[in-house]
N, C-alpha and C positions, 0 to 999 in steps of 0.2 A: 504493500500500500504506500502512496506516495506520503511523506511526512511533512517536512518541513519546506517541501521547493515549490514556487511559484510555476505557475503556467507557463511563464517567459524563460524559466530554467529549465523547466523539462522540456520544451521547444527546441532550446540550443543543443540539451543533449541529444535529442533523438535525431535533428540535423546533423549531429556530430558521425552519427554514423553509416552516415547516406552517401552514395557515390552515382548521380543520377548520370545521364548521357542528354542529351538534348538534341534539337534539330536547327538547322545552318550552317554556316560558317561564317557563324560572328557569335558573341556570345549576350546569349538574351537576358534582358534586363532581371526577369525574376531571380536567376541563378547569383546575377550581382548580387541580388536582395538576399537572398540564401544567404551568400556567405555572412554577410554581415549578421544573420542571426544565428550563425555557428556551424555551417556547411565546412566539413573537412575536406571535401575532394569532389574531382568530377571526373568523367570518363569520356575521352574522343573515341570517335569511331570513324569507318571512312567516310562516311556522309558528310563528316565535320572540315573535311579539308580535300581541296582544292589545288594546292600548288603550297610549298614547302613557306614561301613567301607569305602566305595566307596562313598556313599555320603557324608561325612564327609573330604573326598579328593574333591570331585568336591567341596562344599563350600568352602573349603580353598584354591582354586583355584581362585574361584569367588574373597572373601575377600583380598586376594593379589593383586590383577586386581583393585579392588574399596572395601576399606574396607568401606565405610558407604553406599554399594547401597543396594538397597532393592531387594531381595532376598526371593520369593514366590514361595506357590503353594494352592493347594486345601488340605486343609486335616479338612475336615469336621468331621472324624470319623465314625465308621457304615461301610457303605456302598463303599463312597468315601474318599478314601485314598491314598497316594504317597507316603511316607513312608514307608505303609506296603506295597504295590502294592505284593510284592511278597509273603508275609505270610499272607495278610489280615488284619485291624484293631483289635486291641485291646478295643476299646471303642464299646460301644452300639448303637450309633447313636441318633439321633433326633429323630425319630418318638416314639424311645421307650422310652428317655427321658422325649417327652412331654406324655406320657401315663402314667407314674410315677408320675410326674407333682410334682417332689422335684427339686426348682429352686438349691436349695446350690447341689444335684448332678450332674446337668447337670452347675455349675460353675465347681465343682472338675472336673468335665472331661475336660471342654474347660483350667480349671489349666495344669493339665496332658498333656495335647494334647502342650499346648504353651511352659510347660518345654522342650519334646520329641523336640520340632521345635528348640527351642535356643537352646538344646546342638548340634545340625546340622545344626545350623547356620543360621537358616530362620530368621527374622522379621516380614513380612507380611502372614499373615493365608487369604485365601480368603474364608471365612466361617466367620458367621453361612449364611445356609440359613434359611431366613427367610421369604417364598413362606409359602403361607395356602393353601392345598392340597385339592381345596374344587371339584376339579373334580377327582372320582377316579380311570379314565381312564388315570389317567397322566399318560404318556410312560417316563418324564426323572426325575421327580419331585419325589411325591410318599414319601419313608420314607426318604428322604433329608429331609422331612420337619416336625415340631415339630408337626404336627396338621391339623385340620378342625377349631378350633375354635379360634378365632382372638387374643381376652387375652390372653388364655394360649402359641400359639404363639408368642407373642409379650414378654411376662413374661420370655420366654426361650428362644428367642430371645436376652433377655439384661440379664439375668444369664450368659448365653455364650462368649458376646461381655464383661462382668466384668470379666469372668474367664480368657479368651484371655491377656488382656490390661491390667491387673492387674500383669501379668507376661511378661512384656515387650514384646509381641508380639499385633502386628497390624494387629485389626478386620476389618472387610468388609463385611456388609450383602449384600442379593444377592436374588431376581434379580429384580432387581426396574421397573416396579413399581409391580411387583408381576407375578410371573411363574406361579403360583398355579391353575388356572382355565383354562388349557389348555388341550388338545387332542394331542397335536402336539409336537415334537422334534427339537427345535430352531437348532439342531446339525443337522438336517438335510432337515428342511423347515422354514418359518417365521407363526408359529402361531399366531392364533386370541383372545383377551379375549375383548368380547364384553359385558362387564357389565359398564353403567354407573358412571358417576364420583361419582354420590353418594353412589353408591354399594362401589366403588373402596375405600373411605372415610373410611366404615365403615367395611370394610372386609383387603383388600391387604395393602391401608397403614398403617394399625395400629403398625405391629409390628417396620414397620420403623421410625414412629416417635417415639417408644419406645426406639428402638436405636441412634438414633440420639440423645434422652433425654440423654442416658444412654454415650453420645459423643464417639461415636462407628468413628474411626479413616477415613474409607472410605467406601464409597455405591457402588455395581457393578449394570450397567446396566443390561437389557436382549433385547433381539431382540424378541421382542413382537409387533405385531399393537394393539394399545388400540384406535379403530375406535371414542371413545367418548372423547376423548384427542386430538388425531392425527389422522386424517384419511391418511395420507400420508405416515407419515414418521414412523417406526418402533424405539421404545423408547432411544433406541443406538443413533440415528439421530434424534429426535425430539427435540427442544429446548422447544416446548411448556410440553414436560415432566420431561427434566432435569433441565434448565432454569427457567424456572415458577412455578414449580410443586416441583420439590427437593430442589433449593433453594429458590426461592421466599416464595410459599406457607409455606414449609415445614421447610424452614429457616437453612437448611443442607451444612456447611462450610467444611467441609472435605474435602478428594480427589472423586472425579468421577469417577470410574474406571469401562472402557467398557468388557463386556464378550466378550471373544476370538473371535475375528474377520477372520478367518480362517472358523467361522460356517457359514454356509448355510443360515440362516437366516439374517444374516449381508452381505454377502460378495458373494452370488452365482451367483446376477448380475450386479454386480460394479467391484467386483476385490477388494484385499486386500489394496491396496493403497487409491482409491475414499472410500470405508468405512474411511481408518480413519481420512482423510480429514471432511468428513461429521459429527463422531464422535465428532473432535472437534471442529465445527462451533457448535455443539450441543449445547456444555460445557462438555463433558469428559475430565478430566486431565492427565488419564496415561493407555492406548490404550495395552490390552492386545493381542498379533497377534497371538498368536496358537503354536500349539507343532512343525511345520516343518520349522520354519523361517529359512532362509538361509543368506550368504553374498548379496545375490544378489537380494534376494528381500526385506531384512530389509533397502538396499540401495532404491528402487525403492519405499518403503513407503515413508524414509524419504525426499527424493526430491520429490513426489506428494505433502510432505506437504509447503515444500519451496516454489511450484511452487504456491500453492493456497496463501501463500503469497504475493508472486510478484503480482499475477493476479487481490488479491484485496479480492479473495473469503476467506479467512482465514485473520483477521486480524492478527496482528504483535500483539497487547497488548493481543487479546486473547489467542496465545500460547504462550508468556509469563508468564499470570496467569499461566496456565496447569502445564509448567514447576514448578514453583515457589511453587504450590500444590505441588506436588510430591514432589520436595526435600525437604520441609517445614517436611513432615512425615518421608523420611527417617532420620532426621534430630531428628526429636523426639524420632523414633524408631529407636536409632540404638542400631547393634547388643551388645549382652552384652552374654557372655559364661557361663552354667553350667553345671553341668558334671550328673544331673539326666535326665536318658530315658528311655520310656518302660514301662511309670507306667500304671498298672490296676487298674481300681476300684474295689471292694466288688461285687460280679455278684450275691448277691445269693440271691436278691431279682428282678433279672431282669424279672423273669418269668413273673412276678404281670401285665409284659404289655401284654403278651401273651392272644390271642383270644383262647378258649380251646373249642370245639363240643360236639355233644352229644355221640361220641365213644370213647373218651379217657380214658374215666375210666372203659372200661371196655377192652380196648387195654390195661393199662397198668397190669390190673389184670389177665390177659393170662399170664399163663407160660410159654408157647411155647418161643423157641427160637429166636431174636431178628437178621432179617438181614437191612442193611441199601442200600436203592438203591438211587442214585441221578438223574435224569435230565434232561439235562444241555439246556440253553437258551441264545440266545442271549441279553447281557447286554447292557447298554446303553450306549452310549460314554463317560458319564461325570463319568462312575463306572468304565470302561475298563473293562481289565484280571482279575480280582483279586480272589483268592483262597475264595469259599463262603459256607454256608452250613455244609451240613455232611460228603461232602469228603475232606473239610477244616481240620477237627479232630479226624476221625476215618476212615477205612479201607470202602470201601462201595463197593457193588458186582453188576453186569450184570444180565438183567432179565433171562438170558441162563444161570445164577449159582445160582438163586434160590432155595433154600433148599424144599423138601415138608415137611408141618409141621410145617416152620416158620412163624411167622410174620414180617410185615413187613413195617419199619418205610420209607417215600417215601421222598425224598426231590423235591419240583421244588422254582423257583423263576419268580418275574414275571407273576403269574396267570393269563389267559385271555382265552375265549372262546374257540380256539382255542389250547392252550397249550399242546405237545406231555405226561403233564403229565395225563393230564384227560385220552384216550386212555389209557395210561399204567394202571393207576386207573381201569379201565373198567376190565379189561384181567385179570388181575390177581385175582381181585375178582370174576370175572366169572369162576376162575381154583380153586375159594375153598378159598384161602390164606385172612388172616384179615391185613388189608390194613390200616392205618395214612397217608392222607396226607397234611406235612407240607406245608404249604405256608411261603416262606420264602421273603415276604414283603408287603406290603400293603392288606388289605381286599380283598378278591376273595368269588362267591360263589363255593361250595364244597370241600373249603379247612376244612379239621378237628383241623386245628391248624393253626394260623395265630400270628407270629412271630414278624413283624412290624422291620426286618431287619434281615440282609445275610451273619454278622459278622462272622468267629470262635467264637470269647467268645460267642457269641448268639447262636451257634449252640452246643457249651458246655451246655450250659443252658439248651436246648434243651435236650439235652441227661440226662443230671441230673433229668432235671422232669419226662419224660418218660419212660426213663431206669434203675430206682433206684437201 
């Protein structure tokens, strides 16, 4: 029951531990008003920027409004990125990182990745993931994640989290207690991982207590049921996973920070407000709400959560802590300026993670003339729009422009039974034409070339081996 604090106090607190996204790119007046009544943080997304120029105006918008808030987004590299959203990543990503399996390169990149963020003003990185992909039907997982195998996981999981936090930027593995054994898309249902606690021991937490060793600054939840933990409540809402599990067990002091609450998994039959009540009865400290937050219903969150104060259901000390997490990091991490962004790494050993078939050597020893076709597939919410592949880097043509006499390098992403590239596969080598097709991420069968990401630099790569 609330005691001694005013409406204006429990106000700031429950602002304290909200981290909404908004829409534009410029930064709308309410969120100013936010801060000023104790908004700790906000989240970009790609919709929020524009050109690098633009983003560097919306941060210094932010930093005048609250110069020490935290100031996040996703920029895992590879695959998922906000920065580049519009030209695509510059790094390799995690799957092909952990395929290398050079921890000091996959730190240089999580270095690169954190400078790129402070000269734009971020502090909080919500990355690495560090989900083991051990089902490889994963629809949102897949090459977000360093691996199948728990170690080397775990090993490049706290490369990543040294590379981050080593350059004043604030790591956050992700997604507790592990995304990786799913069929399902939390972005648009509440998936199942029914493996035992003891599976879960020896597989999904490893890399996090590797992080946590390695005092990785904040853990995100996921909207998973782990029926052999909770049979009830989905890991966002479960106290017996955050609570018992992440700190008791695990002995993990950081910040709690829930995945977006706007997903389908969290939020499709409560509503944005009851999730994040539930959230933090959990023990989450700083309540991610999704890309469309508005005035009016970042308002309607934070009075659900006053109201579960008054009522009893939300103690007073426990959103206290929450808050006091959250500024305690922004507090550690705050922003600090440098004027290096944009760095790449060395790519010319990237190939080395590439899966290569039994055609490619003798695709690339055809002379015939080289045309490139793409695709295109629906990507998964946590990747968006982003420019991918081969028509990331080079000009790529229609199966109706076709040359007869060429060959033909194929891009798709996403491989599954079903994918409109197999079809295209079929046809055209049924019309004569010698056919590659790239698989541009995770293991597929009948891919001749499997990538392990959807990057540009990866699809440069690509062209370098192939097309010498």
């Amino acid at each position: 029951m609330i005691q001694d604090s005013s409406a204006e106090t429990l106000r700031r607190l429950a602002a304290g531990t909200l981290m909404p996204g908004f829409t534009g790119t410029t930064l709308p007046e309410w969120v100013v008003e936010e801060f000023g009544r104790g908004l700790a943080a906000v989240c970009i997304y790609g919709d929020n920027i524009s050109t690098h120029a633009q983003l560097r105006d919306l941060t210094a918008q932010i930093r005048a409004a609250a110069p020490e808030a935290i100031v996040a987004l996703d920029e895992e590299g590879g695959d998922v990125t906000r920065i580049h959203y519009r030209d695509g990543s510059n790094q390799p990503g995690n799957a092909i990182l952990g395929r290398l399996n050079d921890l000091e390169l996959t730190r240089a990149s999580a270095r690169a990745i954190a400078r790129e963020l402070r000269s734009l003003g971020f502090n909080l990185n919500l990355a690495p993931d560090a989900d083991i992909n051990s089902c490889a039907e994963n629809p949102v997982i897949g090459v977000r994640s360093f691996g199948t195998d728990p170690d080397v996981v775990a090993a490049h999981t706290a490369a990543y989290t040294v590379g981050l936090q080593g350059e004043g930027v604030a790591a956050c593995a992700k997604h507790f207690p592990g995304h990786g054994d799913t069929n399902a898309d939390s972005h648009l249902t509440l998936p199942v991982v029914s493996a035992e606690q003891s599976l879960l021991a020896q597989r999904e937490l490893v890399p996090f207590v590797k992080a946590i060793a390695t005092d990785v600054a904040a853990i995100m939840t996921s909207h998973i049921l782990v029926p052999d933990v909770d049979a009830q409540n989905p890991a966002t809402f479960s106290r017996s996973i955050l609570h018992e599990l992440l700190r008791g067990d695990l002995g993990f002091r950081g910040v709690i920070i829930s995945d977006a609450l706007d997903m389908a998994g969290a939020s499709a039959h409560t509503g944005i407000p009851t999730a994040a009540v539930r959230a933090l009865q959990a023990g989450a400290d700083l309540l991610c709400l999704g890309t469309g937050t508005t005035a009016e219903s970042f308002d309607a969150i934070a009075r659900a959560i006053i109201e579960a104060v008054s009522s009893g259901a939300l103690s007073e000390s426990r959103l206290r802590e929450a808050t006091q997490r959250t500024a305690q990091l922004a507090s550690r991490y705050r922003p600090r300026e440098v004027s290096a962004r944009g760095e790449t790494l060395p790519s010319g050993q990237w190939s080395r993670a590439f899966d290569l078939g039994c055609r490619v050597e003798e695709w690339i020893s055809d002379p015939a003339p080289v045309q490139l076709v793409q695709v295109d597939s629906t990507s998964n919410p946590a990747v968006g729009h982003v420019p991918w592949g081969l028509a990331s880097v080079a000009p790529t043509v229609g199966l109706e422009s076709i040359v007869t006499g060429s060959k033909i390098l194929l891009a798709a992403r996403g491989l599954h039974a079903k994918h409109p590239a197999r079809a295209t596969v079929e046809t055209l080598r049924a019309a004569g034409h010698r056919v590659l097709l790239v698989n541009f991420g995770w293991p597929a069968d009948g891919a001749d070339v499997t990538t392990f990401g959807a990057s540009p630099a990866v699809a440069r790569c690509v062209l370098n081996l192939l097309t010498p």
